[in-house]
VOKEGU-683499 format. One record per residue: residue number from 1; chain; x negated, y negated, z of N, C-alpha, C in turn. Coordinates in steps of 0.1 Angstrom, whole numbers. Example, Ala and Ser with C-alpha at 12.3 -4.5 7.8 and 13.67 -1.06 7.14 Angstrom:
2
REC   pos   unit     n.x     n.y     n.z    ca.x    ca.y    ca.z     c.x     c.y     c.z
REC     1      A    -132      57      78    -123      45      78    -132      33      78
REC     2      A    -128      22      71    -137      11      71    -129       0      79
This chain:
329
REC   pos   unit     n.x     n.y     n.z    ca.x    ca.y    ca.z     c.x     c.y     c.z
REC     1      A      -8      12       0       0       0       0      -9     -13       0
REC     2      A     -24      -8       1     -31     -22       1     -31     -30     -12
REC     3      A     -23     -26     -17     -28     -34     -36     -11     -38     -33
REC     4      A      -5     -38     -27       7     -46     -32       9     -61     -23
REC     5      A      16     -70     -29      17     -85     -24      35     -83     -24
REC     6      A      38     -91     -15      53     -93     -11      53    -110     -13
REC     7      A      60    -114     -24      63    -129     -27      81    -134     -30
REC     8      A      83    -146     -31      96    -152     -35      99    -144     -51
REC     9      A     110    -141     -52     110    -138     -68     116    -150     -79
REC    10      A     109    -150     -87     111    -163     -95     122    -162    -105
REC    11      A     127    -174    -108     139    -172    -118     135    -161    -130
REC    12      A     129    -163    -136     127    -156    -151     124    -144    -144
REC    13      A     126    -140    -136     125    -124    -131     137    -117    -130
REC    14      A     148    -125    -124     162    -121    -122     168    -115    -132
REC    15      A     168    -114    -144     176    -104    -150     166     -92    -153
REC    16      A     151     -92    -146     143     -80    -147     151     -72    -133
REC    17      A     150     -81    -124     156     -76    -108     165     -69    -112
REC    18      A     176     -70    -119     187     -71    -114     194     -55    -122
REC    19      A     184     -53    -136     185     -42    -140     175     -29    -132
REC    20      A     170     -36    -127     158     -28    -115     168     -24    -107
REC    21      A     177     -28    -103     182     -28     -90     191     -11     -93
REC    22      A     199     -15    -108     207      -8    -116     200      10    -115
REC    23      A     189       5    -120     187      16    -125     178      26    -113
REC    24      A     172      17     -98     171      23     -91     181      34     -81
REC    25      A     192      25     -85     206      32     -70     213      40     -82
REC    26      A     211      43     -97     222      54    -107     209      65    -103
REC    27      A     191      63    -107     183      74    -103     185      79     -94
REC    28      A     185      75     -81     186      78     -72     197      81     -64
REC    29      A     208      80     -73     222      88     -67     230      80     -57
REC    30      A     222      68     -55     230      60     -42     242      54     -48
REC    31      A     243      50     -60     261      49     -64     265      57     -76
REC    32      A     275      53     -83     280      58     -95     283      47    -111
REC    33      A     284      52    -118     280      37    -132     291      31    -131
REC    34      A     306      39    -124     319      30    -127     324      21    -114
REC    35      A     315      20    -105     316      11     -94     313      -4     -95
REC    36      A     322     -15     -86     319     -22     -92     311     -29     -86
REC    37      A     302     -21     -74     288     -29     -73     281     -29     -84
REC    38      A     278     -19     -97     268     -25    -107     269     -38    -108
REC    39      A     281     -46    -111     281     -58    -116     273     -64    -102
REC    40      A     273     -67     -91     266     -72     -84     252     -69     -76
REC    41      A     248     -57     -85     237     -52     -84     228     -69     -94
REC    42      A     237     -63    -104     229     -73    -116     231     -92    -111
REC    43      A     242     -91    -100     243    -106    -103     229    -118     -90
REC    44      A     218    -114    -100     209    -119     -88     214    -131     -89
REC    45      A     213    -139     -97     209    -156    -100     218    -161     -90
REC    46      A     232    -155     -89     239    -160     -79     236    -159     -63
REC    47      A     227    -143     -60     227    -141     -49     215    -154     -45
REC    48      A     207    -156     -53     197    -168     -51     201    -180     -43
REC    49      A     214    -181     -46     219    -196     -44     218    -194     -29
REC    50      A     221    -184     -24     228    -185      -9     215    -175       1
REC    51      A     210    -167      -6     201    -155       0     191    -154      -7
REC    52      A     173    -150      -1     164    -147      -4     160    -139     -12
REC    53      A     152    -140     -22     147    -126     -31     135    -124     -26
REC    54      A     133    -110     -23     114    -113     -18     114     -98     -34
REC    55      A     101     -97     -37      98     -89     -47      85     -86     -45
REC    56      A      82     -69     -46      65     -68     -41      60     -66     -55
REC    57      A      50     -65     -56      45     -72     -70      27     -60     -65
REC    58      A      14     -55     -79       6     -53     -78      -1     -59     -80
REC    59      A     -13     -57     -82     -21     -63     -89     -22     -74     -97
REC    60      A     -10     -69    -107     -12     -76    -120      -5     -80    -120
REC    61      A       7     -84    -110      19     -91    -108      28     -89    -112
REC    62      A      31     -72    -116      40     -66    -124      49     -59    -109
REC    63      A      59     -64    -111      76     -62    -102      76     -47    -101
REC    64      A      77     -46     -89      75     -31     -83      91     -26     -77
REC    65      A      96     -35     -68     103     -40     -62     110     -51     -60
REC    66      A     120     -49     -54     126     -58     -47     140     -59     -36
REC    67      A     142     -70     -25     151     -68     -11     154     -83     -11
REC    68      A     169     -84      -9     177     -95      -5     173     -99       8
REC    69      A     174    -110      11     176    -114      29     184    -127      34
REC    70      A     187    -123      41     197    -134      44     202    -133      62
REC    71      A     208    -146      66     208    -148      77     226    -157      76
REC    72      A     229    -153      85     244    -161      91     241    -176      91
REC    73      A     252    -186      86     268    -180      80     262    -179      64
REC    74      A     252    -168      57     253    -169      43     260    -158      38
REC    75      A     271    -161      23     278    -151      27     273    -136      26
REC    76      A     260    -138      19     252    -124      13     249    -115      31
REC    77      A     252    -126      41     247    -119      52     260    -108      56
REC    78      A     263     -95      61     272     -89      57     275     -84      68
REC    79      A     266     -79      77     266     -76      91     259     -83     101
REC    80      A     252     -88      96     241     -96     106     250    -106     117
REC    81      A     248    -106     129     252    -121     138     245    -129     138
REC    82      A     246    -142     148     237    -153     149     225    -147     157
REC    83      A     213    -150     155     202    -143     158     191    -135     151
REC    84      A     201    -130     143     200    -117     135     192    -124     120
REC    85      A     184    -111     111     184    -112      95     185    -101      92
REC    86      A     189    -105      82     195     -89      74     194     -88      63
REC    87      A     189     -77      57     187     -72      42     192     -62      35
REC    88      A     193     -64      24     201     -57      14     198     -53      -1
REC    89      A     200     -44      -6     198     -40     -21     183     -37     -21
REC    90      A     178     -33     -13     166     -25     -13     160     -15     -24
REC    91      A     152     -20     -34     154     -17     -44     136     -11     -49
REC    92      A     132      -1     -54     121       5     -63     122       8     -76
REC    93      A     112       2     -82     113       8     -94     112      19     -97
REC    94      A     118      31    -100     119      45     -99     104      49    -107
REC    95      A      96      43    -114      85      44    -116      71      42    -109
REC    96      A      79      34     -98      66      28     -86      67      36     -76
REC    97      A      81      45     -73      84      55     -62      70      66     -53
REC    98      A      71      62     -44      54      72     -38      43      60     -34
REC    99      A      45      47     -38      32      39     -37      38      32     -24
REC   100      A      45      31     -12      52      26      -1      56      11      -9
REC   101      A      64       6     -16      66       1     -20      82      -6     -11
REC   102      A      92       2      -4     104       1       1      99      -4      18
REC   103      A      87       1      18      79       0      34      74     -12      34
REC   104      A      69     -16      23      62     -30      22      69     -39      23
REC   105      A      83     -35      14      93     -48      14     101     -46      31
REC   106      A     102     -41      33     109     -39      49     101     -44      60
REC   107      A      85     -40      62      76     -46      68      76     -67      64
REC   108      A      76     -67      53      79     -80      53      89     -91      59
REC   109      A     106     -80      57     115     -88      62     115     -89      77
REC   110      A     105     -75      86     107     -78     100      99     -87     105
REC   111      A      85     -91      93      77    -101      99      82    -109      99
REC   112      A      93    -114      88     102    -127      88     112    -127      97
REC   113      A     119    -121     104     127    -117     114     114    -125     126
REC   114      A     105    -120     128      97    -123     144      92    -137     140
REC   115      A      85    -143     131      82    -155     124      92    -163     127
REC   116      A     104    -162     122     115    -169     128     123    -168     142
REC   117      A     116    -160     152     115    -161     164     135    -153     167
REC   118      A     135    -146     158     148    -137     153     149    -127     163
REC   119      A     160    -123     172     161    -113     178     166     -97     171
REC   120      A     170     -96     158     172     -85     156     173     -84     139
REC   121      A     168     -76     132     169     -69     115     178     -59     119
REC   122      A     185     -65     108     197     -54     107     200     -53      94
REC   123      A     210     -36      89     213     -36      77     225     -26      72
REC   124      A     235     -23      64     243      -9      61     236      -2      54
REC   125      A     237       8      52     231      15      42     247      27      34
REC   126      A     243      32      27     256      44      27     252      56      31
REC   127      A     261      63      39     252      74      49     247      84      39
REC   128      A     247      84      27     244     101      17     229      94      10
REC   129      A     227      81      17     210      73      11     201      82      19
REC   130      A     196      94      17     195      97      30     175      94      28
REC   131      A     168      89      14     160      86      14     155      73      24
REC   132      A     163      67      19     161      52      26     164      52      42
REC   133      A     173      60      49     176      65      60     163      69      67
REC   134      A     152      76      58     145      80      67     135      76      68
REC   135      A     129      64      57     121      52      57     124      45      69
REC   136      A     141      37      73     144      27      81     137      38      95
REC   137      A     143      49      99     141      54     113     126      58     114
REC   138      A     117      62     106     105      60     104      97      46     110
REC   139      A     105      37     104     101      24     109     107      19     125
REC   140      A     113      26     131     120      27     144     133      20     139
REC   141      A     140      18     132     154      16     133     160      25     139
REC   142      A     171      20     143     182      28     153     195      25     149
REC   143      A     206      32     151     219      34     147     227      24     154
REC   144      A     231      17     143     242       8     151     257      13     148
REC   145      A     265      22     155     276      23     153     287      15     149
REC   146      A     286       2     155     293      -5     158     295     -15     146
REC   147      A     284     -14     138     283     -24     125     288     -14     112
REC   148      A     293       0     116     297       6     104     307      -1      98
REC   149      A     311       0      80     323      -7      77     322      -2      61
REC   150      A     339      -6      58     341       4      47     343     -10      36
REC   151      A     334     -16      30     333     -26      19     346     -21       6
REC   152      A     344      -8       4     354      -3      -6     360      10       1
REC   153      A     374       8      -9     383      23      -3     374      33      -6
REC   154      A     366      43       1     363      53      -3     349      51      -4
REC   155      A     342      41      -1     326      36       6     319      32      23
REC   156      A     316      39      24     314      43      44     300      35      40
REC   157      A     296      26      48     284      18      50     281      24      66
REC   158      A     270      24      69     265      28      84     253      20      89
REC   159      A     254      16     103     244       3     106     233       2     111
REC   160      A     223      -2     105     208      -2     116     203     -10     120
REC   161      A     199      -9     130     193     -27     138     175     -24     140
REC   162      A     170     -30     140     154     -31     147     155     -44     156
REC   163      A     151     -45     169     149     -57     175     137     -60     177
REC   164      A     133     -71     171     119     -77     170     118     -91     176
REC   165      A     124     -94     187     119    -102     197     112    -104     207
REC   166      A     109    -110     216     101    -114     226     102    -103     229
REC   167      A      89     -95     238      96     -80     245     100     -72     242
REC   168      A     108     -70     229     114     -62     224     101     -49     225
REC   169      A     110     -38     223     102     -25     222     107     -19     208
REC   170      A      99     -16     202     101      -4     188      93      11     192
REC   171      A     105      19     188      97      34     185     100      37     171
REC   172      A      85      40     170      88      50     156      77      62     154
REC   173      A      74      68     141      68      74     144      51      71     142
REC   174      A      43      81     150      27      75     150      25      80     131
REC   175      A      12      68     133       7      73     122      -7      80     123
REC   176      A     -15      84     110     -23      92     114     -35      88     124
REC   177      A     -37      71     112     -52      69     123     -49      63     140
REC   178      A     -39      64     140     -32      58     157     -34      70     167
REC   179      A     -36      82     159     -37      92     169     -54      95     178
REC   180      A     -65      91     175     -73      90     188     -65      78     198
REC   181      A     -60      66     194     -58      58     206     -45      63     211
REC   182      A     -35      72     207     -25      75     210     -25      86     220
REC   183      A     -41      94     218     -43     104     228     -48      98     242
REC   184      A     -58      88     241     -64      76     251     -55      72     259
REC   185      A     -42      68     255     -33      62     261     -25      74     274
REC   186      A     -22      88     264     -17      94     275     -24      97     282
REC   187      A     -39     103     282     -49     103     290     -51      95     300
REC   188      A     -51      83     298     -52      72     308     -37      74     317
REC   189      A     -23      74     312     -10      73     319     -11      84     325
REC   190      A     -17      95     324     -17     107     333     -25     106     343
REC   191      A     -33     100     340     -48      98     349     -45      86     358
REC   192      A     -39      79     357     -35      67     365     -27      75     379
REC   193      A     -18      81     374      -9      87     383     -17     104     394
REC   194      A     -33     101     385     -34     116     397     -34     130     389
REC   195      A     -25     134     375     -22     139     374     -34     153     366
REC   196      A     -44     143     360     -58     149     352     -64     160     362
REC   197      A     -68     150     376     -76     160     386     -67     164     393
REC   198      A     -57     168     394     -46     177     399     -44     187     391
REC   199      A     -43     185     377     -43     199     373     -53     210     372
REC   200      A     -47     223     374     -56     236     374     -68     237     362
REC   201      A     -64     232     352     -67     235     336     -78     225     334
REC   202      A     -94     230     333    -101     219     333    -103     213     321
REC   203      A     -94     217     314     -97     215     292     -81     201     295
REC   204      A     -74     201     308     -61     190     300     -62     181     300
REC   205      A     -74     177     306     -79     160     299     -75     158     286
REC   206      A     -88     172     278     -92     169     264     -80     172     256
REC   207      A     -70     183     266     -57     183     259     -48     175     252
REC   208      A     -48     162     265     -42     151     263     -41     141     253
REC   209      A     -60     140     251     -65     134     242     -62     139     222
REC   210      A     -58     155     227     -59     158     214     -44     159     207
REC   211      A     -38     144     201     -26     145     201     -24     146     185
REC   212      A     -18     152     178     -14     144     164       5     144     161
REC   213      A       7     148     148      19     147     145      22     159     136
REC   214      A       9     170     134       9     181     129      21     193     135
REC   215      A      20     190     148      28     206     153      42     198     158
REC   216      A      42     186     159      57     186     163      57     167     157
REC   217      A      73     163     164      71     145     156      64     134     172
REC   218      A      53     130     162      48     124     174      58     111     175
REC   219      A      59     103     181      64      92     183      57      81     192
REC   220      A      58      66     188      50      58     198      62      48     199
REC   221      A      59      38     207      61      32     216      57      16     211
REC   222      A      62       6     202      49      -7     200      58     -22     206
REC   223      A      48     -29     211      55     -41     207      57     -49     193
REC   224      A      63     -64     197      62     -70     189      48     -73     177
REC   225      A      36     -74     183      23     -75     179      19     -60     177
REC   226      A      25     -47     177      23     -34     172      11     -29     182
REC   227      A      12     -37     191       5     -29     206      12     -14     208
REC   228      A       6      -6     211       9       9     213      12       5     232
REC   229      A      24      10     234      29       5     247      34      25     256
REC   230      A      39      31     242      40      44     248      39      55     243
REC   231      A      42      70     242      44      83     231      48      92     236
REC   232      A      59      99     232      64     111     232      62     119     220
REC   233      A      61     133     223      61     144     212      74     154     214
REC   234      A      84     155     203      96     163     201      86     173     191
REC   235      A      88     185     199      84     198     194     103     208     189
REC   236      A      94     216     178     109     226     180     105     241     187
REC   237      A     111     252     188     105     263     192      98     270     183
REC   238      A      86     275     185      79     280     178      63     271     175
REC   239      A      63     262     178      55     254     176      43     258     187
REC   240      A      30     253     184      22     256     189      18     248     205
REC   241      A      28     236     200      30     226     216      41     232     223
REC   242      A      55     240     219      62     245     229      63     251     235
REC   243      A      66     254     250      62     259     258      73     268     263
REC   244      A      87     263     265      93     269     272     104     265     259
REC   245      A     106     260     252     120     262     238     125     274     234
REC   246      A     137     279     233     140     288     231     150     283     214
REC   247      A     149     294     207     157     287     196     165     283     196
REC   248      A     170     270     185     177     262     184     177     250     194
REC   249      A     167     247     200     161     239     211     150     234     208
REC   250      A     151     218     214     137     212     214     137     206     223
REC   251      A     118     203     224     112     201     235     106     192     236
REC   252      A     106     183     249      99     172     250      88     171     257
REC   253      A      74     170     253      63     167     256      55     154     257
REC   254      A      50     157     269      39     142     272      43     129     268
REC   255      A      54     128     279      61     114     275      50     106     284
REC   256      A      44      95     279      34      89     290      37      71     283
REC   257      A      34      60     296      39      51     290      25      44     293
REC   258      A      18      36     290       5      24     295      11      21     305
REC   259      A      -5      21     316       0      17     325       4       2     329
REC   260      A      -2      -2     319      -1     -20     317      13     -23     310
REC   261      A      20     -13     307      33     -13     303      46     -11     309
REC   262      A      43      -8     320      50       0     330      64     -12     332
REC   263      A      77      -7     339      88     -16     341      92     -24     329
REC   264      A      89     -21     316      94     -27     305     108     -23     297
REC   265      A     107     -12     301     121       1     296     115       8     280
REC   266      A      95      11     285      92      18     271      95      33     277
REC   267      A     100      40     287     101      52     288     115      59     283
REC   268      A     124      48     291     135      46     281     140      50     267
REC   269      A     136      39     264     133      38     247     122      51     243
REC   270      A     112      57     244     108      69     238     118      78     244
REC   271      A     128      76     250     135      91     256     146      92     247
REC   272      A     153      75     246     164      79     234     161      80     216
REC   273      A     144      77     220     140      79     204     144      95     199
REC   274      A     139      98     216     132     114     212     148     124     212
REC   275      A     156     122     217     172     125     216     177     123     205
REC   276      A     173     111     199     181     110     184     169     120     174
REC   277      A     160     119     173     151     130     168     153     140     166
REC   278      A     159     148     180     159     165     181     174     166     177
REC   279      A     182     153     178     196     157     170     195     156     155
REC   280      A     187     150     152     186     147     137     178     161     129
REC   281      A     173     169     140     166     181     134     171     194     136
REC   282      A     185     192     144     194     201     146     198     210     154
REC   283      A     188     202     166     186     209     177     201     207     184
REC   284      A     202     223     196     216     220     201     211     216     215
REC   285      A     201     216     220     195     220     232     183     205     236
REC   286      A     179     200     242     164     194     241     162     204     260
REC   287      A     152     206     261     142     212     273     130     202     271
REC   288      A     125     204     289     109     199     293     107     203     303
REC   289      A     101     201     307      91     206     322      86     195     327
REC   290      A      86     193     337      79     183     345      76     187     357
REC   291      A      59     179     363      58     182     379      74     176     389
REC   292      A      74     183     399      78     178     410      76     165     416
REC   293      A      63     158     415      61     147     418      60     138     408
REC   294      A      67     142     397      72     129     385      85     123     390
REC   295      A      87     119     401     100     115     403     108     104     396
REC   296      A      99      95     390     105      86     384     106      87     371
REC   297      A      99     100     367     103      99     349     118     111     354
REC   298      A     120     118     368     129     124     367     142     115     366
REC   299      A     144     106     371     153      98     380     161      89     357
REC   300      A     144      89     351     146      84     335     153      92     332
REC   301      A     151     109     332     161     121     329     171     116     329
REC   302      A     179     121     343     191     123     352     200     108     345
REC   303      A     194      98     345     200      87     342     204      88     326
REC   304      A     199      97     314     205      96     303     210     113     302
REC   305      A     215     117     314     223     131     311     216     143     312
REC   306      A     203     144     315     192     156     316     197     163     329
REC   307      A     198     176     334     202     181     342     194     192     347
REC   308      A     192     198     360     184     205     363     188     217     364
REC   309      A     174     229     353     178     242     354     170     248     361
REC   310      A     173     253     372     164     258     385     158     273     379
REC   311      A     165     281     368     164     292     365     151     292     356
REC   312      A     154     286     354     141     281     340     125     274     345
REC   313      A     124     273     356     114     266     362     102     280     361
REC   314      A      90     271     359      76     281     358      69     275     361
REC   315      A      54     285     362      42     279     368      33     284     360
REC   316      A      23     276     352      18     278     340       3     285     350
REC   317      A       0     277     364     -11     286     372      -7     290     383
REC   318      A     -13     296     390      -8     301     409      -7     282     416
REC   319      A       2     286     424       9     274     436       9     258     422
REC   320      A      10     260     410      12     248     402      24     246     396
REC   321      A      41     247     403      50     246     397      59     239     387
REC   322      A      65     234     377      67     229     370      81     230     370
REC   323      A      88     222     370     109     216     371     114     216     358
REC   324      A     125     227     352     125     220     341     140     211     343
REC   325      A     141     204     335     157     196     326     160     197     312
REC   326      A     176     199     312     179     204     298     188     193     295
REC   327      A     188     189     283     200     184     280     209     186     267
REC   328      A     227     190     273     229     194     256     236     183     246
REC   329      A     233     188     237     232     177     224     245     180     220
């Protein structure tokens, strides 16, 4: 993605846009030729008057892309409230597909969201986009129920928000080179608490440290400035990180938050990242294990529905017991 530029799109581009837009959502299945969004796929010039064109462009300045943006009261804004920006018609050249080109333009709009000192990006999508669905949750979007809405008889839109304000917390998922400092971090939140030279296992330091996103979905934790704040890992069963999953169940591993992060609600937020995750992968079950003296990531549990299975509890060494909680999906 390093060779692509995100700019304003200029007039004499708009009827390049506009059949870009066309020919991206018929490839890709996200509408049909006799709907009558085509016509306002194509009607950039007008959407100009009232809402943003941004366009990612290469090298050579040749249109890769392009994404609407807009902010209340304009009318192109469709879900968004006061506070809020929101984008729309999110569009690839079906020829540029694979070069993060939809990431680029999305990373752009939330920089313009925080730049404008914006409390929340939001957007509909139609729930069968299921490409673009997993771009947005990729990037830590989350489901806004409450913004679904039916634009046409027989068109279901569904809502995503990102909050990118002061404080705000984002989860999404780690990426690759994040994973030495993403192991550092639990290392350190385990170690703060006691928990490194308490255990039996003199390898769970290097355990800690050795995290990726190969055997199960890693997830982090960032702020606004993409400070790594926390990480959880949703494993399924079978995996070489789960421990105690039994099929059709997934498991939650080494939830750890900075300790310089602590009381922010990043434990929180990685718990309901990691719930929508293991429902999204079809789990009916999530399981974990925790010491006895985690009381306060238990108390995190208990408070979003995790419940204690006394039956299920193990000791991975002599006198080192482990509690689990289950919760069903």
């Amino acid at each position: 993605m390093s060779d692509l530029v995100v700019r304003p799109a200029r007039p004499d581009e708009f009827e390049l846009l506009g059949e870009m837009r066309v020919r991206a959502y018929l490839e890709g299945g996200v509408i049909k030729p006799d709907l009558p969004y085509v016509n306002e796929l194509r009607a950039v010039a007008e959407q100009a008057e009232t809402a943003e064109l941004l366009v990612a462009v290469d090298g050579h300045d040749n249109v890769l892309g392009t994404v609407v943006v807009a902010e209340p009261p304009s009318p192109a804004a469709e879900v968004a409230r006061p506070g809020e920006i929101e984008f729309r018609m999110l569009a690839t050249d079906p020829a540029a597909r694979g070069r993060g080109v939809g990431e680029t333009l999305v990373n752009a709009v939330i920089e313009q969201g925080r730049a404008r000192s914006l409390k929340r990006v939001v957007l509909s999508v139609v729930e069968h986009n299921k490409r673009a669905i997993k771009l947005y949750e990729r990037l830590g979007f989350r489901r806004l129920p409450e913004r679904d809405w039916d634009p046409l008889p027989g068109v279901h839109l569904i809502g995503f928000g990102l909050d990118v304000g002061v404080g705000a917390v984002t989860v999404r998922v780690a990426r690759p080179q994040e994973y030495p400092r993403v192991g550092e971090l639990v290392y350190q939140a385990y170690d703060a608490d006691g928990h490194v030279e308490a255990d039996p296992d003199p390898e769970f330091g290097n355990e800690l440290r050795n995290v990726s996103g190969e055997d199960g979905e890693l997830l982090v934790a960032v702020d606004v400035d993409g400070e790594l704040l926390g990480t959880i890992t949703v494993v399924q069963a079978g995996s070489p990180l789960s421990e105690i999953a039994q099929p059709g169940e997934a498991e939650l591993r080494h939830l750890a938050t900075a300790p310089a992060a602590r009381g922010r609600g990043v434990g929180k937020a990685l718990v309901e990242a990691a719930i929508e995750a293991a429902r999204a992968a079809g789990a009916r079950r999530i399981v974990l294990s925790t010491l006895p003296t985690m009381t306060v990531a238990h108390r995190l549990y208990e408070a979003r529905g995790f419940v204690r299975v006394p039956e299920r509890d193990w000791e991975p060494a002599p006198n080192y017991p482990l509690l689990v909680f289950q919760l069903e999906l």
